[in-house]
N, C-alpha and C positions, 0 to 999 in steps of 0.2 A: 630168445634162447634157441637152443640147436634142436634137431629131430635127431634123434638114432634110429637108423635102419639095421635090423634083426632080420633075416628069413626074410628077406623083401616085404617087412612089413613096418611101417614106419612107427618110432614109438615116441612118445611122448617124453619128456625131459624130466629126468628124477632130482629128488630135492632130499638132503639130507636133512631130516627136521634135530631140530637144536637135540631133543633128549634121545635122540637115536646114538650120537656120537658123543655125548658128554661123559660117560660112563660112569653116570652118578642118578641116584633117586631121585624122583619129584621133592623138591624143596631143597634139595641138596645142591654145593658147587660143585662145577662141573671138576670131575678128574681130567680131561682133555683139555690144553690149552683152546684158545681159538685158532690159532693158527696149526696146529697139530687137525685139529678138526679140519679143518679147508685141505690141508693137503693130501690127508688121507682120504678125503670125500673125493678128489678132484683124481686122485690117481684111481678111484675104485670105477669113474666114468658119471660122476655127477654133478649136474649141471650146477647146480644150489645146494646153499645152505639155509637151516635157518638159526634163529639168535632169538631167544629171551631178554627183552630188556633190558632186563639187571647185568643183563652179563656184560654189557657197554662198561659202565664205567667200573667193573668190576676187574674186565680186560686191561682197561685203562690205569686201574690202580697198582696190579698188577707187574706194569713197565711197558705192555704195548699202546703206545699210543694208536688214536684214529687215522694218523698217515701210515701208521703201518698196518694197519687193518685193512684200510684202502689199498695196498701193495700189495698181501696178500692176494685179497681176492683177486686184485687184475692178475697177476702174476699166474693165479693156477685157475686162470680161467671162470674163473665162478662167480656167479649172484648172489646176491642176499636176495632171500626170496619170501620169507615167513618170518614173520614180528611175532612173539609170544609175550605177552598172555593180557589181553584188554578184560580185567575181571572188576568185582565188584558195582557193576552198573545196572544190577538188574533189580538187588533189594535196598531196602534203606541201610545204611552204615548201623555195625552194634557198636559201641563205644569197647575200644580195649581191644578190637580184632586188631591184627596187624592190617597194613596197608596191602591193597589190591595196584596191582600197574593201570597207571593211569594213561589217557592219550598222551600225556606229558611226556610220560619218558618211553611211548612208542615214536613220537615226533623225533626224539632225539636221536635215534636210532636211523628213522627214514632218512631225516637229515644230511648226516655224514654216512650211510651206505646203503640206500637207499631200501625195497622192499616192494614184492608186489602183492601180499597180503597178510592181512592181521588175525590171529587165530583172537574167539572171543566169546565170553561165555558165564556161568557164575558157579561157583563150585560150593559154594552154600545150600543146603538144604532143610536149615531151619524154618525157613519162612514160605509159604508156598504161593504161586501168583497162579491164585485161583477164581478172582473178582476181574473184572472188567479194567476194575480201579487200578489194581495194580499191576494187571498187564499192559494199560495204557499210559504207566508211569514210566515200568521199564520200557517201552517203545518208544517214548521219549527222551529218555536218557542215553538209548543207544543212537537213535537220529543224533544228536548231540555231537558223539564220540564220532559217528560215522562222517558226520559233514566237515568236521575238524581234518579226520585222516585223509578224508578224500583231498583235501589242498594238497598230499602229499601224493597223489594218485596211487592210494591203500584202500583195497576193499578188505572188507570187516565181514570172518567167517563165523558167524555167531554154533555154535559148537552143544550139542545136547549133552548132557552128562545126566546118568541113570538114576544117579541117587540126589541131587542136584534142584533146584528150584526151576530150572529149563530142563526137564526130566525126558521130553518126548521132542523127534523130530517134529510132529506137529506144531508144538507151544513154541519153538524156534521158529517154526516157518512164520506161524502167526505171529511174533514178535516182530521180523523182519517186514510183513507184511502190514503191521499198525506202523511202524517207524516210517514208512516210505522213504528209506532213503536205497537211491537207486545204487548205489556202490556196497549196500548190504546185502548178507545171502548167507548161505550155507556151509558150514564144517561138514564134509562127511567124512567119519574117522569109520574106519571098519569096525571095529569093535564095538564104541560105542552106539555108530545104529543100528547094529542088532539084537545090543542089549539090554537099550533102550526099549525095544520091541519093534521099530519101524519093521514093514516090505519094501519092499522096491514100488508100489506105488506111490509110496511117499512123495516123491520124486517130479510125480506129474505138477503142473502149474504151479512151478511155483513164481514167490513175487522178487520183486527186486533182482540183486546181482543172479538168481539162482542158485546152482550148486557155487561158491564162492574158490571153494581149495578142496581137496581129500587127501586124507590121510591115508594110505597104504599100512594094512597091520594085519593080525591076525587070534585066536584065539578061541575058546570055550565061549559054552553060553553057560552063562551062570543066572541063579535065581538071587541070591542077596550077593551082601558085604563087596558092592559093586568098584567102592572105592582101591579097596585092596586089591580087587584080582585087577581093578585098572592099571596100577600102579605095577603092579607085577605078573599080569601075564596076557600082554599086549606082546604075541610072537611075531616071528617075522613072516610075512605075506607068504600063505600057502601054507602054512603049516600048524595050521589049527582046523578047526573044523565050520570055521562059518565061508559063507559063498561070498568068496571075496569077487572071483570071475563075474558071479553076477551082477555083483556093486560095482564095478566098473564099467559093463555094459549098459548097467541103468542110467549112471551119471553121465555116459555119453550119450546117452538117448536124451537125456534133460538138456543138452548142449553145452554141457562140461568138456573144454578142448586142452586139460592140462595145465603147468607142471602137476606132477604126481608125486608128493608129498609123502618119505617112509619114517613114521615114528611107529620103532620097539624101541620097549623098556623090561626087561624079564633080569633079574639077577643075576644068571648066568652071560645074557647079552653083556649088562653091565659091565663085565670084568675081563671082555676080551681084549685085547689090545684095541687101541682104535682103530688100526689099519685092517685087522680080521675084519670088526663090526662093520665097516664100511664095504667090505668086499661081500661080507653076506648078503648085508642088505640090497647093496646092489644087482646083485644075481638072481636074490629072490624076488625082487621086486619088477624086476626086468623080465622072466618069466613067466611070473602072472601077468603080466602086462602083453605079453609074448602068446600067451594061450585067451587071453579075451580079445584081444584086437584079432585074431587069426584063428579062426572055426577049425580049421585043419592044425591046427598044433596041438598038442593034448600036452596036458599040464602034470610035473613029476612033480614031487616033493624033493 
């Protein structure tokens, strides 16, 4: 992927994450075609996209086939760079849940347009892995998933979520590190590792891939109902109140060298046109990115 030079400071390749440009709610279809999403991502100067799984053959059903997927992307330049969402592998199945994405229909995905990392995690928090026993289950179930994806050369960014049965970056790190698998590592989404509670120590030694991907975002620190302000007030990079600067310096400290990955989602984002949402994100993302790689740059909102 390309470097962009800013201020003679080199930056890192940004990535459109799938719910940045979709213009629709988690669980929702995307308002954005796929191909509406690529060209507006490509024209706002972004390197990547990413894709939720389902959305393959949902595109597919749609009328775009995979050759024309493939066209797109070559055409406006762009990667597929982020596979969304490897869930349900950390607890036992409840009967009656609906179905979690499986490697299965991340494979299909790598497949036909390929990917250089799998976001990954469990958004369940009924059950808690608080025994040995069951955290040395889910770390088996994720080696699993991870040795699978890696034929596809996909690292697996196992991802914290606050309210979540992976509640702390800690229980992540420890999970990646009972899995051994070496193409396993880390989700850092801004938001959630602040609100999770991690520091930027978190960061030091870790096992396997290390930091794996981050997410660029922004926002409040909240004490509960973690799922809701996730879902809706994930702002764009800079413009909330957590130290995003610093979570970027930290992750290059851990030998995180990029793509930089921007998922918002806030209501209002939702409903901009695609092409604004992309131009935002881009700007703001490129900024912060523009003020931590560069002492001498001071950062605006």
């Amino acid at each position: 992927m390309r470097r962009r030079s800013v201020a003679d400071v080199q930056l890192p390749d940004l990535v459109a994450s799938f719910f940045t440009l979709s213009g629709a709610g988690f669980g929702e279809p995307p308002r954005n075609s796929f191909v509406e999403r690529c060209e507006a991502a490509a024209a706002a100067g972004f390197a990547g996209i990413g894709l939720h799984a389902e959305d393959l053959p949902r595109t597919v059903a749609g009328g775009t086939d995979i050759g024309e997927m493939q066209s797109v992307l070559r055409i406006n330049g762009m990667q597929l760079v982020e596979i969304e969402f490897l869930g349900g592998w950390a607890l036992p199945p409840v009967e009656g849940a609906p179905p979690a994405t499986s490697a299965r229909g991340i494979e299909a995905v790598a497949q036909v347009l390929g990917g250089r990392h799998v976001s990954a995690g469990e958004f369940r928090g009924d059950v808690s892995l608080d025994t040995d026993g069951a955290m040395d289950a889910a770390a088996a179930a994720l080696r699993i998933s991870a040795d699978r994806l890696a034929a596809h050369g996909l690292l697996v960014a196992v991802e914290a979520f606050p309210w979540s049965a992976i509640s702390t970056v800690g229980r992540a790190t420890e999970l990646v590190r009972r899995s051994g698998a070496p193409n396993a590592g880390l989700m850092i989404d801004v938001w959630h590792f602040y609100n999770s509670g991690a520091d930027l120590e978190a960061l030091q030694d870790l096992p396997g891939a290390g930091v794996a991907a981050v997410q660029l975002n922004d926002g409040q620190r909240v004490r509960d109902d973690f799922l809701r302000h996730a879902r809706a007030g994930r702002e764009l990079p800079g413009q909330g109140e957590l130290d995003v600067l610093g979570l970027i310096r930290a992750v290059r400290r851990a030998g995180f060298d990029g793509p930089y990955c921007v998922e918002v989602n806030t209501p209002d984002f939702r409903a901009l046109p695609v092409d604004e949402a992309a131009r935002q994100a881009a700007e703001t993302a490129t900024q912060v990115l523009r003020s931590a790689l560069n002492p001498g740059v001071e950062h605006t909102s």
